[in-house]
KOLSE-179194 format. One line per field, with one value per residue: residue number from 1; residue in three letters; x, y, z of N, C-alpha, C, CB in turn. Coordinates in steps of 0.05 Angstrom, whole numbers, plus 5000, padded with zeros to 4 digits. Glycine has a CB too. Example, Ala and Ser with C-alpha at 12.3 -4.5 7.8 and 13.67 -1.06 7.14 Angstrom:
pos = [1,2]
code = [Ala,Ser]
n_east = [5264,5257]
n_north = [4886,4955]
n_up = [5156,5142]
ca_east = [5246,5273]
ca_north = [4910,4979]
ca_up = [5156,5143]
c_east = [5264,5258]
c_north = [4934,5001]
c_up = [5156,5157]
cb_east = [5226,5282]
cb_north = [4911,4988]
cb_up = [5181,5114]
***
This chain:
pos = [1,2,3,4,5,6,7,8,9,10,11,12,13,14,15,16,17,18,19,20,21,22,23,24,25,26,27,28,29,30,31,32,33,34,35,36,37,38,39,40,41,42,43,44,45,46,47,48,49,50,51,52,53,54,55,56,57,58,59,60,61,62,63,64,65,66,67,68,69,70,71,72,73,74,75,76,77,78,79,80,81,82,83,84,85,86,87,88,89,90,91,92,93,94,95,96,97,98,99,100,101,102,103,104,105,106,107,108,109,110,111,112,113,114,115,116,117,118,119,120,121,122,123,124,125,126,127,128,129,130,131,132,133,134,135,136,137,138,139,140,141,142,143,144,145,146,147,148,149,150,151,152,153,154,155,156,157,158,159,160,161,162,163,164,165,166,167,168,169,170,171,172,173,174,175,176,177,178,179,180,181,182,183,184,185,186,187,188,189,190,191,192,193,194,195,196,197,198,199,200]
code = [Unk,Unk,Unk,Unk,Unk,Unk,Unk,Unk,Unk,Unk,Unk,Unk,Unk,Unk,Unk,Unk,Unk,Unk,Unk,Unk,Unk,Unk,Unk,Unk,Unk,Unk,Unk,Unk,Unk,Unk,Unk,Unk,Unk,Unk,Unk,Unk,Unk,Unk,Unk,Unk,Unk,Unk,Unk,Unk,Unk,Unk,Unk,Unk,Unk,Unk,Unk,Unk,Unk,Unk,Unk,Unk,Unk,Unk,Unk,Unk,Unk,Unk,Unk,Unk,Unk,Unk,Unk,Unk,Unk,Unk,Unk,Unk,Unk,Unk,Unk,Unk,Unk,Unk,Unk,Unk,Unk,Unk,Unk,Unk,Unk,Unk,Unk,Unk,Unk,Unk,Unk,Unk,Unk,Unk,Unk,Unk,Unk,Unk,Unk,Unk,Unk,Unk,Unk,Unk,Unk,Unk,Unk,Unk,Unk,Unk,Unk,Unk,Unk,Unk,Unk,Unk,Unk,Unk,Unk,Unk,Unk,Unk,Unk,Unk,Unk,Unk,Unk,Unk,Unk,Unk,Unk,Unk,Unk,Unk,Unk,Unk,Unk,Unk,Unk,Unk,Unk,Unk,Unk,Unk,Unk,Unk,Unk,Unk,Unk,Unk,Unk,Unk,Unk,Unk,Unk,Unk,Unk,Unk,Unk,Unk,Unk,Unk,Unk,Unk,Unk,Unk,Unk,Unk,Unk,Unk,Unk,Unk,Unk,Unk,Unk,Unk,Unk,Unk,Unk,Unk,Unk,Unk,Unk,Unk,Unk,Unk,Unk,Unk,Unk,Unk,Unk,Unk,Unk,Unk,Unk,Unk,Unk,Unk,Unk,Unk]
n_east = [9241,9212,9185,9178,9174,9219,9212,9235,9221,9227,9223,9216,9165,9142,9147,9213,9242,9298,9344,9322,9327,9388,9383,9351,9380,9425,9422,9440,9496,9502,9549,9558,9554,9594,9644,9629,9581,9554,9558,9537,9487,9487,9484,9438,9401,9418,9394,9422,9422,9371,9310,9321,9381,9391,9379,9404,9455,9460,9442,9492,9523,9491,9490,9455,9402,9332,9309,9257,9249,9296,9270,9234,9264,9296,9247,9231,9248,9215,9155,9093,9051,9034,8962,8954,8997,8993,8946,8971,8999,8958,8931,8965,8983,8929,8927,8970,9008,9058,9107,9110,9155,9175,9232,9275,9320,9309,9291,9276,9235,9226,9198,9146,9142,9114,9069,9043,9034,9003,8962,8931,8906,8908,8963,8972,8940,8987,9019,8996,9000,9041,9086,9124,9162,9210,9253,9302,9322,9301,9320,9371,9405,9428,9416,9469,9496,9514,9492,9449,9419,9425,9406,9346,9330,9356,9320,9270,9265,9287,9298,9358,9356,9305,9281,9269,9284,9275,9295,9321,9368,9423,9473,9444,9421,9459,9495,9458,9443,9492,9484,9461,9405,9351,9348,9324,9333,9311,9292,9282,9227,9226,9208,9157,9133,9090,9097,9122,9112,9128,9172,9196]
n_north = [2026,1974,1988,1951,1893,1847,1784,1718,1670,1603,1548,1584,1606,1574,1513,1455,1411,1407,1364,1338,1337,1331,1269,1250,1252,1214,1153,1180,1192,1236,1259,1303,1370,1411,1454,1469,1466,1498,1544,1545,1545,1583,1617,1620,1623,1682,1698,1707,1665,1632,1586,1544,1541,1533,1484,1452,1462,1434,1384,1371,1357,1311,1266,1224,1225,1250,1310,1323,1293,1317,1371,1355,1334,1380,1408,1379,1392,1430,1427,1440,1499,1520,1536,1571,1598,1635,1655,1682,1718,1750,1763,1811,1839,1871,1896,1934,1958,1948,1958,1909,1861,1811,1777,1730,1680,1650,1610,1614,1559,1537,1580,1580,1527,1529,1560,1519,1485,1507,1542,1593,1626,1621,1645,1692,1719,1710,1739,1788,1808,1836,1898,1904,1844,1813,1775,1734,1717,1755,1813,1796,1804,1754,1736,1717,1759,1836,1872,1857,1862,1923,1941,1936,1968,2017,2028,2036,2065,2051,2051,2015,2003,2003,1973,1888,1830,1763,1698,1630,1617,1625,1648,1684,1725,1739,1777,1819,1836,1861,1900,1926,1919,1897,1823,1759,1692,1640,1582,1525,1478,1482,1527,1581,1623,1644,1662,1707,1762,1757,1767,1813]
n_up = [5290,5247,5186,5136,5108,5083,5046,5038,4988,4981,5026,5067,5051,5017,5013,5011,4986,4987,4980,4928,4869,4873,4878,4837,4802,4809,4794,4738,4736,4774,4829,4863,4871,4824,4802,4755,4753,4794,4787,4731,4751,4779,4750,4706,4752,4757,4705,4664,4627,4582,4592,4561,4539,4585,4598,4555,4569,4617,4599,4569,4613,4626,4596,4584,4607,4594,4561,4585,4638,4654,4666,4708,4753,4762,4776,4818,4867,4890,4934,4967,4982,5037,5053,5102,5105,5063,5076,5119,5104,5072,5107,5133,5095,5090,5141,5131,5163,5147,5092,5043,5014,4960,4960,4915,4905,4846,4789,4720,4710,4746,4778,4733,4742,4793,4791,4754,4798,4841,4813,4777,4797,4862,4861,4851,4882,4920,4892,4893,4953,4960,4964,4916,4874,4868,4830,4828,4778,4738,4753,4747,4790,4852,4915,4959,4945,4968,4928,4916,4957,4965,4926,4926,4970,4951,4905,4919,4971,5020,5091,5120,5175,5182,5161,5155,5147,5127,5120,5098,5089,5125,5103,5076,5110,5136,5104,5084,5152,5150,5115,5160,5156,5192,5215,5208,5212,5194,5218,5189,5198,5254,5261,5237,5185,5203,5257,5254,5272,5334,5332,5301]
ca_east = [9214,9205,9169,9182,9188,9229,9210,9255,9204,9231,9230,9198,9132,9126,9160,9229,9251,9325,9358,9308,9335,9410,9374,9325,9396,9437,9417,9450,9515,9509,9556,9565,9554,9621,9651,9618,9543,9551,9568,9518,9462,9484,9482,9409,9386,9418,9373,9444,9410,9339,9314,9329,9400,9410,9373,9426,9477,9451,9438,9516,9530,9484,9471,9440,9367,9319,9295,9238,9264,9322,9260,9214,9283,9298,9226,9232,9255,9186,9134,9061,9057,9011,8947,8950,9026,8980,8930,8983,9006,8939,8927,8986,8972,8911,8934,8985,9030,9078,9107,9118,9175,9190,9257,9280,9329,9300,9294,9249,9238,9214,9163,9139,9122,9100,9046,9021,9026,8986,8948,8941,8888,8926,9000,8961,8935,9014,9038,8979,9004,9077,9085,9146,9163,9239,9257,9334,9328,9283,9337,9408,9417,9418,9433,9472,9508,9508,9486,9418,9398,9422,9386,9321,9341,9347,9307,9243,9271,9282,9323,9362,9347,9276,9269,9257,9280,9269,9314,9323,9399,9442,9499,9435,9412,9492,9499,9430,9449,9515,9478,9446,9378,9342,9341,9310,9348,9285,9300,9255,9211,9227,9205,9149,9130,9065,9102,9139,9109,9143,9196,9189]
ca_north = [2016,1957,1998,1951,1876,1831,1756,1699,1638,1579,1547,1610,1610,1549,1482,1453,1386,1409,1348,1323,1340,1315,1245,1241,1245,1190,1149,1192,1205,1252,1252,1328,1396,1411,1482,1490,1465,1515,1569,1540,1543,1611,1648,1614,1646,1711,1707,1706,1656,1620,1566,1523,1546,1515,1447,1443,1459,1403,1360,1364,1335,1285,1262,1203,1234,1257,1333,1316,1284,1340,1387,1336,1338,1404,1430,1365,1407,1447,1424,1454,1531,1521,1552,1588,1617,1648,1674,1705,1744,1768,1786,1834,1862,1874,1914,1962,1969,1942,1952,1875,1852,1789,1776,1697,1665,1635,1616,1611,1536,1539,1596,1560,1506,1551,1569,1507,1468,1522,1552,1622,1642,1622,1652,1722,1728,1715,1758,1817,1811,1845,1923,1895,1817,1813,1741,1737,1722,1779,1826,1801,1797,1744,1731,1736,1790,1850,1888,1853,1876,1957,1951,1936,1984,2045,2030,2033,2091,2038,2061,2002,2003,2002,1937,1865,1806,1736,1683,1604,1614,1642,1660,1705,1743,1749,1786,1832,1854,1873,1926,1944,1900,1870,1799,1729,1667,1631,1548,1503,1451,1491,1562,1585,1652,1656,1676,1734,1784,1751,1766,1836]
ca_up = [5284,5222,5167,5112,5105,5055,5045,5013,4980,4985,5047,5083,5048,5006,5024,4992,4995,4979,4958,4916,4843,4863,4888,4820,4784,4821,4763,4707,4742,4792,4858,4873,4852,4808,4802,4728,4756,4814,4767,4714,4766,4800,4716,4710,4778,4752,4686,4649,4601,4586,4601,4529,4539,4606,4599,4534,4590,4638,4578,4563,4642,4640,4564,4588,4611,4568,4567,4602,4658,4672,4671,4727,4757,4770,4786,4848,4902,4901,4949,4970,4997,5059,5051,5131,5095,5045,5092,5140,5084,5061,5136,5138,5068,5093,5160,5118,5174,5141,5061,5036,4991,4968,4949,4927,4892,4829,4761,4709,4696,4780,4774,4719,4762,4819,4776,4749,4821,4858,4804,4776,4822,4891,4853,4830,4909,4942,4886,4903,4974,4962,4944,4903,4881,4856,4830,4817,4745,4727,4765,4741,4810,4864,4943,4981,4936,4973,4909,4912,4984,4965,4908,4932,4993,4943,4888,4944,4977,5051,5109,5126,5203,5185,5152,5163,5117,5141,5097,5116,5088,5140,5085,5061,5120,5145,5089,5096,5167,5138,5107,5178,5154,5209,5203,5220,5204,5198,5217,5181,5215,5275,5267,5223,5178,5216,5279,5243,5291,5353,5324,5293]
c_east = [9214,9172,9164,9202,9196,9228,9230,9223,9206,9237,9225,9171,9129,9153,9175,9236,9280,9338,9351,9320,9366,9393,9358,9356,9420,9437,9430,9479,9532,9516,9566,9555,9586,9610,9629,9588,9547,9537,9543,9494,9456,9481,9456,9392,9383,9400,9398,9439,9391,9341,9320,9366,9413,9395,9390,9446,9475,9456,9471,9534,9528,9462,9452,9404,9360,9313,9272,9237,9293,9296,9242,9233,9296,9280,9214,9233,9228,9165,9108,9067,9024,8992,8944,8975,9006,8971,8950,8989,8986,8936,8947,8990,8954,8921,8952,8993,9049,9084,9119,9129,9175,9219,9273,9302,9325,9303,9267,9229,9217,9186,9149,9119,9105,9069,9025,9016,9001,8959,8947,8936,8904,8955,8987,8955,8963,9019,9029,8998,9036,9072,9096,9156,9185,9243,9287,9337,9318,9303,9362,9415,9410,9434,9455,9494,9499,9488,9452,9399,9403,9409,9359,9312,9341,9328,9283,9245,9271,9305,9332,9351,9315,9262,9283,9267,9279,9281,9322,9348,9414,9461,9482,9430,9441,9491,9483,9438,9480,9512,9464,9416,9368,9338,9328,9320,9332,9297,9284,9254,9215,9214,9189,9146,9109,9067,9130,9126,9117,9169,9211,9201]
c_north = [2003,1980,1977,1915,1857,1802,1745,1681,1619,1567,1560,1615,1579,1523,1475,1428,1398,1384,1332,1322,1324,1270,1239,1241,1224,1178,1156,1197,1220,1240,1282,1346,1411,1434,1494,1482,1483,1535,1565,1552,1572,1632,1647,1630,1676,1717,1704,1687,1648,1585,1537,1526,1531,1493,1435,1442,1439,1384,1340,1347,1311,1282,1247,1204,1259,1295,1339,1313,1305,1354,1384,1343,1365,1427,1398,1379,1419,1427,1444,1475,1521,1541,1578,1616,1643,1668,1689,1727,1765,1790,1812,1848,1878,1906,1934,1973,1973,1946,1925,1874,1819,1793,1745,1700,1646,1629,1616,1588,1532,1560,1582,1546,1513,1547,1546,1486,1483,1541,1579,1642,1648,1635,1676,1732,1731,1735,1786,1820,1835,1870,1913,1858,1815,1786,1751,1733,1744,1801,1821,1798,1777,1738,1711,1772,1819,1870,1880,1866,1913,1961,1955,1963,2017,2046,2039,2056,2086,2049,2029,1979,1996,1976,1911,1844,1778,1717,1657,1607,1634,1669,1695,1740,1754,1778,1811,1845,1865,1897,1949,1934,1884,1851,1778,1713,1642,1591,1530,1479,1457,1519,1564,1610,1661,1672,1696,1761,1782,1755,1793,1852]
c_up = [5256,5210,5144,5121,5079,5059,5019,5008,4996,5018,5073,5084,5034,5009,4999,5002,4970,4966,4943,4881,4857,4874,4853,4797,4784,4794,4748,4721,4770,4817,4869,4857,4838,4813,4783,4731,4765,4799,4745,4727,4782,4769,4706,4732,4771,4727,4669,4616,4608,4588,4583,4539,4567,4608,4572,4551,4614,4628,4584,4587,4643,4614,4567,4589,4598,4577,4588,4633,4673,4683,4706,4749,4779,4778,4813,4870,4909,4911,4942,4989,5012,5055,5078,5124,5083,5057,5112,5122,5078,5089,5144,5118,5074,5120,5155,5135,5170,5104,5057,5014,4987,4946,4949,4902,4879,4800,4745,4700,4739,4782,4757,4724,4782,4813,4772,4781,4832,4834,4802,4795,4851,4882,4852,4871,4925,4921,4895,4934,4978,4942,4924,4900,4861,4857,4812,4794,4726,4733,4756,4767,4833,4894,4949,4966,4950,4952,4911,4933,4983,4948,4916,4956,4982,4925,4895,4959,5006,5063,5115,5153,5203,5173,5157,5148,5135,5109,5112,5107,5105,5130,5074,5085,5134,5131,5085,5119,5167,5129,5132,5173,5181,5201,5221,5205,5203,5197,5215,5195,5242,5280,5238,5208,5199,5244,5273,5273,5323,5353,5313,5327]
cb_east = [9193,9196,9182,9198,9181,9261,9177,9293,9212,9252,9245,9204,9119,9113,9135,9249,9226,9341,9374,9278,9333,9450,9350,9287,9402,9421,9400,9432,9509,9491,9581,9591,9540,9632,9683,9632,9521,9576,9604,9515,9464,9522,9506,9407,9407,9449,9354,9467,9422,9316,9293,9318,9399,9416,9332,9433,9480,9423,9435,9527,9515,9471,9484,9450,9356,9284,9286,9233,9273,9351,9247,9210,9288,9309,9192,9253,9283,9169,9143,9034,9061,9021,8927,8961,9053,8961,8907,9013,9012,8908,8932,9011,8958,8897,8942,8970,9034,9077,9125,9096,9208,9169,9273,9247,9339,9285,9314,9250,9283,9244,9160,9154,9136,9110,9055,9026,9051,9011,8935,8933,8860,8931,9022,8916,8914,9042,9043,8933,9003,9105,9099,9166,9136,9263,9224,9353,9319,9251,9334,9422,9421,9409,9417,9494,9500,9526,9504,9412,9413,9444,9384,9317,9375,9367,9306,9244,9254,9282,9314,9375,9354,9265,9268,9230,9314,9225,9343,9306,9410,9458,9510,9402,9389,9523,9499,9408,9440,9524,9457,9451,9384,9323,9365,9279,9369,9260,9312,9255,9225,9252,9243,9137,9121,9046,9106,9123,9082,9140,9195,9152]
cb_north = [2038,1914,2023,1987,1866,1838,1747,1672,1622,1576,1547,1634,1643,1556,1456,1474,1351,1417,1337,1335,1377,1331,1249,1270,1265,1174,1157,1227,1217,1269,1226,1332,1419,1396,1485,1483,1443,1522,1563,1511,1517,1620,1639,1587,1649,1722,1738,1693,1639,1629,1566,1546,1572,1527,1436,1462,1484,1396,1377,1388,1337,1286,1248,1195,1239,1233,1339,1297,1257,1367,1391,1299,1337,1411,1447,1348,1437,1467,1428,1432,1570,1525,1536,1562,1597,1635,1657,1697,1734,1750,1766,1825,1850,1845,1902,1982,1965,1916,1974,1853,1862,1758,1797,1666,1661,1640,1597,1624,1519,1558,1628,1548,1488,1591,1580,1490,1465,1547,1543,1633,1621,1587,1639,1716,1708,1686,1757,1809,1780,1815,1951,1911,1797,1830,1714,1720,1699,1785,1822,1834,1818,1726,1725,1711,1795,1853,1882,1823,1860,1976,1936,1905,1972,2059,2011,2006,2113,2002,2083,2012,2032,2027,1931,1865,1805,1731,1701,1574,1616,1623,1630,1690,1734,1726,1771,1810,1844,1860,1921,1979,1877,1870,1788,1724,1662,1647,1537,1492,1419,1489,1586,1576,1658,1632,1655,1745,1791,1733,1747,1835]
cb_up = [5286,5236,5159,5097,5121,5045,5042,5029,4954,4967,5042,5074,5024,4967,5032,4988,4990,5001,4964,4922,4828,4888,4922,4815,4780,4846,4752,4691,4727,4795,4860,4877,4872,4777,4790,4691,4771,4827,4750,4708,4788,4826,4678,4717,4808,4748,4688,4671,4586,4554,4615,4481,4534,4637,4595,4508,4603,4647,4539,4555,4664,4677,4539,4613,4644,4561,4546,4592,4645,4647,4646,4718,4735,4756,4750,4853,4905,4874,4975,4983,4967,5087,5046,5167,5063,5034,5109,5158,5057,5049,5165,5145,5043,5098,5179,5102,5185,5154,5044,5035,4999,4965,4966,4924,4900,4833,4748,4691,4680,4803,4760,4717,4779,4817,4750,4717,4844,4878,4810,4755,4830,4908,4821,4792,4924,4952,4857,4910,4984,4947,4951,4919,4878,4871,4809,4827,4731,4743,4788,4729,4817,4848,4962,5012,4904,4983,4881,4912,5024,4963,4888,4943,5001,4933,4877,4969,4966,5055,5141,5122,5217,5173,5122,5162,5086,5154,5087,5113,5059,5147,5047,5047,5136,5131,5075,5104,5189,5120,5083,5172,5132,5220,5191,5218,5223,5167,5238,5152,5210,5280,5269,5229,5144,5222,5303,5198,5290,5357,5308,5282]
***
């Protein structure tokens, strides 16, 4: 029996146009993600440094564009979080069948934006909605590392078997029912959060 579910963000609750930041850098250079962006971009997620420290580390890629413009840049990929997303959430806060996590892969230069796109009011209601709201740079840790899904797993005091995570990256939820996590492989523009309980 699902006691206890874990949400990813991006892509699950609020809309990503993924290859929007390497497209807005075409222009300056860019034709791939190199070893030391990867790596750059995966020590940012973890919180490993701030956010001055890695737009000096971007900078040094791609001298060409201005501060500004890396920042425009790298808060592209975020879209609009559907207001109905919102409301499913509240609705299942509300019914306290369930304990609600979220759990994303982020940084801080992205919340950020979160905030001022949607405002504090609509960000303060998805955050109310979740016993717990773990953002990979606040944590040191980020998915698919197994370490991130036992943490949350003991820290909470969850039986494996008994929870839920829903994640649009495969590599994430693989990883998740590895631990014995129920999962959902959630496939955007095909499959929504709202029909989470069809699925449950």
């Amino acid at each position: 029996m699902i006691k206890n579910i874990i949400f990813d963000f991006g892509d699950v609750l609020i809309n990503l146009d993924k290859p929007a930041t390497a497209r807005a850098m075409l222009p300056f250079g860019f034709s791939g993600i190199t070893p030391s962006l990867d790596q750059l971009f995966k020590d940012y997620e973890k919180g490993l440094m701030g956010s001055s420290e890695f737009l000096d580390e971007v900078s040094s890629h791609f001298p060409d564009a201005n501060r500004e413009y890396l920042i425009q840049s790298w808060n592209a990929i975020l879209l609009d979080f559907p207001e109905e997303r919102l409301q499913f959430l509240e609705g299942l806060a509300n019914e306290k069948e369930f304990r609600l996590f979220l759990l994303s892969n982020t940084n801080d230069l992205h919340m950020e934006s979160v905030r001022q796109q949607i405002g504090m009011e609509r960000y303060n209601r998805f955050k109310n909605v979740f016993d717990v709201f773990y953002l990979s740079y606040e944590i040191g840790m980020r998915k698919p590392d197994e370490e991130i899904f036992q943490f949350v797993l003991d820290e909470n005091g969850l039986i494996a078997e008994e929870t839920f995570f829903v994640d649009d990256v495969q590599e994430n939820t693989v990883a998740a029912a590895g631990l014995g996590i129920k999962v959902w492989n959630l496939r955007v523009g095909q499959e929504d959060i709202t029909q989470l309980k069809s699925r449950l």
